[in-house]
C-alpha positions in Angstrom: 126.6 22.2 53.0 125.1 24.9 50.9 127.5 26.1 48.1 128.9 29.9 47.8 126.7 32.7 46.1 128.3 33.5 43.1 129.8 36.9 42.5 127.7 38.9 40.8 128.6 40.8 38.2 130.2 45.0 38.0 127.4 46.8 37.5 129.2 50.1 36.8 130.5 48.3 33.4 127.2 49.5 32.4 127.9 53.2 33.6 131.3 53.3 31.4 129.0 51.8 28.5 126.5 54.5 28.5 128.7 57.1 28.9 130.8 55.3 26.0 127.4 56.0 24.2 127.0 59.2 25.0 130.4 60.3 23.7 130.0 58.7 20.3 126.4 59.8 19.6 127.5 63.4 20.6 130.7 62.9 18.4 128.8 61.7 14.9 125.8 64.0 15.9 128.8 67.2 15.2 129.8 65.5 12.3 127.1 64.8 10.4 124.6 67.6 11.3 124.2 71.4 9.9 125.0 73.9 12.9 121.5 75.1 13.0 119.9 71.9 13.7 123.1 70.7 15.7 121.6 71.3 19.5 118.4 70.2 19.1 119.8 66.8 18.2 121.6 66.8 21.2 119.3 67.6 23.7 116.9 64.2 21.5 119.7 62.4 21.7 120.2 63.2 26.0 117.1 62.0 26.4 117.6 58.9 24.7 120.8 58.4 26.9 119.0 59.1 30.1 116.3 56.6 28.9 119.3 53.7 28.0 121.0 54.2 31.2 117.6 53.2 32.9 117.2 50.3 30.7 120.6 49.3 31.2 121.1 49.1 34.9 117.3 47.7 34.8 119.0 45.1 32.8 121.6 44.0 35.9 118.5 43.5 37.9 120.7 44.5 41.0 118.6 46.9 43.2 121.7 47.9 46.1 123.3 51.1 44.0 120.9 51.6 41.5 120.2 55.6 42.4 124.0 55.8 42.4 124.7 54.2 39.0 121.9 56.1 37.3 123.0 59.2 39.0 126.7 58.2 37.4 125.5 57.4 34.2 123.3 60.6 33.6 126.1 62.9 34.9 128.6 61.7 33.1 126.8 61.6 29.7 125.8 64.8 30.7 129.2 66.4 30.9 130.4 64.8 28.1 127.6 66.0 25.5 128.3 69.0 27.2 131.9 69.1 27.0 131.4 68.4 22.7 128.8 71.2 23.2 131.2 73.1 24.4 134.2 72.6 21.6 131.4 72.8 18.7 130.6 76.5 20.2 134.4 77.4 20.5 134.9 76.0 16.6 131.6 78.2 15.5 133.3 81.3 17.2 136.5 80.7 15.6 135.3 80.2 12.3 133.3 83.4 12.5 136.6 85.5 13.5 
């Protein structure tokens, strides 16, 4: 009798992780930055998201989903770098009123 494959494990913990990531990075990168160096940070610090999201589903070693997941993980870091983009240009208006 051959014994049951074991469940392997959520690969879209990974997604949340990197998009945890993302969110913090984009967060202390508005904190500690000057404005006028501010986006050029961020788009450095996209790429280095896109590149952990590869090296983190790579890391699962799970082929089935892996467009998907990558797909997830890019979009969502995406829109949240751009949604702290987004607040940082509505405080930079505000301040200049």
């Amino acid at each position: 009798m051959s014994e049951p494959a074991l469940a392997p494990r959520n690969a879209f913990h990974g997604v949340i992780a990197v998009w945890i990531a993302s969110l913090v990075t984009a967060v202390l990168l508005a904190v500690l930055l000057p404005e006028d160096v501010r986006i050029g940070w961020l788009l450095i610090a996209f790429g280095v998201i896109v590149l952990a999201s590869f090296a983190v589903q790579l890391a699962y070693g799970r082929a089935s989903g892996f467009i998907v997941r990558i797909a997830a993980s890019v979009m969502g870091s995406l829109l949240l770098m751009g949604l702290v983009s987004i607040a940082l240009g509505l405080a930079a208006l505000a301040s200049a009123v």
